[in-house]
C-alpha positions in Angstrom: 70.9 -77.0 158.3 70.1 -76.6 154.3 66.6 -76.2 155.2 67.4 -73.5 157.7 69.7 -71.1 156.1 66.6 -70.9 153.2 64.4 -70.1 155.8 66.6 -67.3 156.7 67.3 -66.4 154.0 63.6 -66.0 153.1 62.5 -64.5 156.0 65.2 -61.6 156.0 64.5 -61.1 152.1 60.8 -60.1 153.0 61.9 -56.8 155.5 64.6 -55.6 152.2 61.6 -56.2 149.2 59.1 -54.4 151.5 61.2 -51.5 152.6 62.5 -51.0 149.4 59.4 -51.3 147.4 57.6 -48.7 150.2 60.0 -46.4 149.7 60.2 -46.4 145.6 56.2 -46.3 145.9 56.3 -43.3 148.5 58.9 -41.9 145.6 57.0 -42.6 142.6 53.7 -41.3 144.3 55.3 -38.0 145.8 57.1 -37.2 142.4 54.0 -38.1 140.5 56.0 -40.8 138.0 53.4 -43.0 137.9 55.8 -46.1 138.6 53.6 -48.6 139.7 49.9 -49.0 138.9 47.3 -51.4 141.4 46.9 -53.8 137.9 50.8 -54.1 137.5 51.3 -55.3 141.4 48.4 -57.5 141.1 49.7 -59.1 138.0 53.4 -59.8 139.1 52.7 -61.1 142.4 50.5 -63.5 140.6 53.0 -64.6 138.2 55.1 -64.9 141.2 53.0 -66.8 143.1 52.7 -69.2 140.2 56.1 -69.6 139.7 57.0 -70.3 143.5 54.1 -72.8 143.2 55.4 -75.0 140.4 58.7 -74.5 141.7 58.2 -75.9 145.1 56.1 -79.0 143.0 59.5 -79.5 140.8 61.9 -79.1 143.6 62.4 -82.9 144.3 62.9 -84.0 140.7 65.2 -81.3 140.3 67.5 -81.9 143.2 67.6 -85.6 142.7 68.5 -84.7 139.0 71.4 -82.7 140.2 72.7 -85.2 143.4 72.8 -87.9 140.3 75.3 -86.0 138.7 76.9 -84.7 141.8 77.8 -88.1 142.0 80.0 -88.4 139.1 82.0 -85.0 139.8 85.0 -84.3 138.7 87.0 -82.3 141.8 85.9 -82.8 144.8 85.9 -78.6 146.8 85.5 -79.1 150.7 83.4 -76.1 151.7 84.8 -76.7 155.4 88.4 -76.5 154.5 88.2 -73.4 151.7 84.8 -72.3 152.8 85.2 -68.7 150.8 87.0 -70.5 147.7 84.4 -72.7 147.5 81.4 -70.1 147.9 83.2 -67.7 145.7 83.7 -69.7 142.9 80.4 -71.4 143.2 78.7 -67.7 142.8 80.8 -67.0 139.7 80.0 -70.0 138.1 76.4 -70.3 139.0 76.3 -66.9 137.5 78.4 -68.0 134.6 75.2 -70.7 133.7 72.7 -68.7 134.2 74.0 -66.0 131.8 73.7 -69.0 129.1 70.2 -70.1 130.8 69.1 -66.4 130.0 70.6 -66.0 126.4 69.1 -69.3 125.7 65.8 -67.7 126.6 66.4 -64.6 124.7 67.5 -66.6 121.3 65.3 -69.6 120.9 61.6 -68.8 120.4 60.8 -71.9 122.8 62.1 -70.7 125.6 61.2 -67.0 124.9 57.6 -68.5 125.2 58.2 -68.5 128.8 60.6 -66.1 129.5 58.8 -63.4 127.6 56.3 -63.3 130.5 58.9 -61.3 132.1 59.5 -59.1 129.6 55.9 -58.0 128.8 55.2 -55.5 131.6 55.2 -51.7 130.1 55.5 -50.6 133.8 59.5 -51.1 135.1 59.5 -51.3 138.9 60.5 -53.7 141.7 57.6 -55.9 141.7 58.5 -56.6 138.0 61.1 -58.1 139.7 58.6 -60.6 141.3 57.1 -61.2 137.4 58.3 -64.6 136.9 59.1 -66.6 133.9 56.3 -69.0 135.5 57.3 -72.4 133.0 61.4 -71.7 133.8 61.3 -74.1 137.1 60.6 -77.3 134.7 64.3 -76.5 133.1 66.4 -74.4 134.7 68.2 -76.6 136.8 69.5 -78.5 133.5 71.9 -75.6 133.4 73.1 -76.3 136.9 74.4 -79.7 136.6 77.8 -78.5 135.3 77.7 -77.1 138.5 77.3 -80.6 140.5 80.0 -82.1 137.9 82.2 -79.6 139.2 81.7 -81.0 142.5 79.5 -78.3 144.2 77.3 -79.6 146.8 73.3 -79.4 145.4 71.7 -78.0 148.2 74.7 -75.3 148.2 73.5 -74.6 144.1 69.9 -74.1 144.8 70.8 -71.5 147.6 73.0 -69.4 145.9 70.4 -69.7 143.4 67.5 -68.1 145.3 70.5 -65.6 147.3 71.2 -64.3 143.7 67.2 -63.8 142.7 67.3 -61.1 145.4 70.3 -59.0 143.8 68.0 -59.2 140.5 65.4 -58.3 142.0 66.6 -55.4 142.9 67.3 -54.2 140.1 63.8 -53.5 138.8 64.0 -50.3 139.1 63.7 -46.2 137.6 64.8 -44.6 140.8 68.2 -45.5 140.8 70.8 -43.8 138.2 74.2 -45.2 137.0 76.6 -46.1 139.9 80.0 -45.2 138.8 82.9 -48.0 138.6 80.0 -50.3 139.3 78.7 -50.4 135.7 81.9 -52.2 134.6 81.7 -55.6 137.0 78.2 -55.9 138.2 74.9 -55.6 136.9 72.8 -52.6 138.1 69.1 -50.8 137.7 70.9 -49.2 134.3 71.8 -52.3 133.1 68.8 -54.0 133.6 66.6 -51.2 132.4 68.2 -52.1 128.9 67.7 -55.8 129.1 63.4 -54.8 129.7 63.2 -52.3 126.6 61.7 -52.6 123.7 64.0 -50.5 121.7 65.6 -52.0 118.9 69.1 -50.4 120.0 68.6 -53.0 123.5 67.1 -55.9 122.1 68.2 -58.9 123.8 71.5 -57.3 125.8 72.3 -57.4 129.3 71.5 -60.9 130.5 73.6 -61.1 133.7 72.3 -61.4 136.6 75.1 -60.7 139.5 77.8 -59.6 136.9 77.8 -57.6 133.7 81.1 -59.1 132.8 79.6 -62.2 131.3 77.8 -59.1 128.2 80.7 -57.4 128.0 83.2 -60.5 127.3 80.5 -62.5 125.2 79.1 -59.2 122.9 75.7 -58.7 124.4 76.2 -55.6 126.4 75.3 -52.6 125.8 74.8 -49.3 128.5 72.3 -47.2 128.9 72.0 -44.2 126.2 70.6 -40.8 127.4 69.9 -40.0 123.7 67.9 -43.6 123.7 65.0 -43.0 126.4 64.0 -46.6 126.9 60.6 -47.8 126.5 59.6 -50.6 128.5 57.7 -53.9 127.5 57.7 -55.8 123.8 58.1 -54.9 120.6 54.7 -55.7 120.3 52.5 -55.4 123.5 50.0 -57.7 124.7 48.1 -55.2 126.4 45.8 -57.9 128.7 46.4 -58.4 132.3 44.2 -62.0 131.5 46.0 -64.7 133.6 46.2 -67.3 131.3 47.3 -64.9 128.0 50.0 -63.1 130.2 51.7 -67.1 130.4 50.5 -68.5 127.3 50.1 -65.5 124.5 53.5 -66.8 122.6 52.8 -70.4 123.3 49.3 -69.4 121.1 51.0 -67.6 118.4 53.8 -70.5 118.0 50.9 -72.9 117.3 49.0 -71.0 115.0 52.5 -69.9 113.1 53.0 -73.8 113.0 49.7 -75.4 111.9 48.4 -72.4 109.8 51.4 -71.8 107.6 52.0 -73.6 104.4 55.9 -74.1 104.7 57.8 -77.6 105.0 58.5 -78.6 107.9 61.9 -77.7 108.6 60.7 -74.4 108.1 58.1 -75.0 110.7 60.8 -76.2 113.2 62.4 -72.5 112.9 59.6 -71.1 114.4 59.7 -73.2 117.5 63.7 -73.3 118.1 64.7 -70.6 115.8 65.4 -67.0 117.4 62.1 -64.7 118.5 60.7 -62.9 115.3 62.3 -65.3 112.8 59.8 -65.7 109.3 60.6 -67.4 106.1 59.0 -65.0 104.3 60.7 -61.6 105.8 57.4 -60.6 107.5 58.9 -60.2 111.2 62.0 -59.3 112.4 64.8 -60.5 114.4 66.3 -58.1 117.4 69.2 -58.4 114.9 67.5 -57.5 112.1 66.4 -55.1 113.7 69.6 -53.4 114.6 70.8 -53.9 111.7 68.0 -52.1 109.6 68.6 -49.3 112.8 72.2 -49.0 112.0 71.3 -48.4 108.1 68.9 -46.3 108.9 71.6 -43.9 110.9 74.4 -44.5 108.7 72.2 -42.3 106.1 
């Protein structure tokens, strides 16, 4: 039954991504925005593919992981007898985690390693969408075992999971403009155009997935500005579509920071777990020290 419903889930997915992605290529070409580009497709649906690989590989050890837990849980939810309680409440809180999992990658220069795959397209369509975080599978679930504690059925996690991914995927996208009352509860292509720019103003905001409440309650939201184009891609661009320097480019330049610098090794530990642009000696920036110097800058 588990087994099936992904199935189904996967095989109506495919019809939506290629209708929709058509249609914003049809768009983009017609209008002459230059949306997508043949290097750009070719590089996310490789990352993609990579991704899915590993994760597939890791799929075992992370559902036995999370049926250990489920185990021990702590309220016990029949999905038979309050079937839309149960679903409900698992989507909010699966959301809930994976707000943290993504801040977590946003803050700690360890997990930005891999997440910042993601984030270094300069392009911002839907197959960015497909541009995976490839190394995310080997610790995402740890996020989801609250979820098993709380007495949600494992299987019923990883679906809602992968039922979720399509809503974000979605929203990779320039075509579609702000959509009203929308903007206050979910997350939508405005949104998430923030969370991909590279300006200092939307550095690190907008990490939910489903629902935007998660920013807005916890201080990392911010909307779209019309007087702030955005400009997709990283503060500093890799510019290579190479397939090993797309995964590993930070990985490289968290080794060299730690075996080339002459700094004890506390301070070496900050460059692994501390936040993304952290330097002892003042020589890179934050995103918040970046804001903040933005913010002085305006206040002359």
């Amino acid at each position: 039954m588990n087994e099936l419903r992904e199935i189904l889930l996967f095989k109506l997915s495919i019809p939506i991504y290629a209708f929709v992605i058509g249609l914003e290529l049809i768009y983009s070409y017609w209008h002459e925005k230059k949306y997508y580009s043949a290097k750009g497709i070719a590089a996310n649906l490789y990352l993609s593919l990579l991704n899915g690989g590993l994760d597939l590989l890791v799929r075992g050890l992370c559902l036995g992981v999370l049926w250990y837990f489920y185990q021990f849980k702590v309220v016990s939810i029949d999905a038979g007898i309050h079937p839309i309680l149960y679903w409900v409440v698992l989507i909010l809180a699966e959301d809930f985690m994976f707000y943290w999992l993504h801040r977590v990658d946003h803050y700690c220069r360890l997990f930005w390693a891999v997440h910042i795959t993601h984030h270094s397209s300069e392009e911002f369509n839907l197959t960015v969408g497909f541009r995976s975080s490839v190394l995310q599978p080997l610790y995402r679930f740890i996020y989801f075992i609250p979820l098993s504690f709380l007495g949600f059925n494992p299987m019923d996690v990883i679906f809602v999971y992968a039922a979720t991914q399509i809503y974000g995927i979605l929203l990779h996208t320039k075509s579609v403009g702000k959509l009203g009352f929308m903007e206050w509860i979910f997350s939508t292509p405005s949104h998430h155009r923030v969370h991909h720019a590279s300006n200092a103003k939307y550095l690190d905001k907008n990490m939910g997935m489903v629902l935007i409440i998660w920013d807005r309650l916890f201080g990392t939201f911010q909307a779209e500005d019309a007087e702030e184009p955005v400009v997709f891609g990283l503060t500093k661009n890799i510019e290579t579509h190479h397939p090993l320097k797309m995964i590993f480019h930070e990985w490289q330049n968290m080794a060299h920071d730690i075996s080339h610098l002459n700094v004890p090794f506390k301070t070496k530990l900050m460059y692994v777990f501390g936040p993304p642009g952290w330097s002892h000696d003042g020589s890179r920036k934050t995103s918040a020290q970046l804001r903040a110097e933005l913010k002085k800058k305006e206040s002359f």
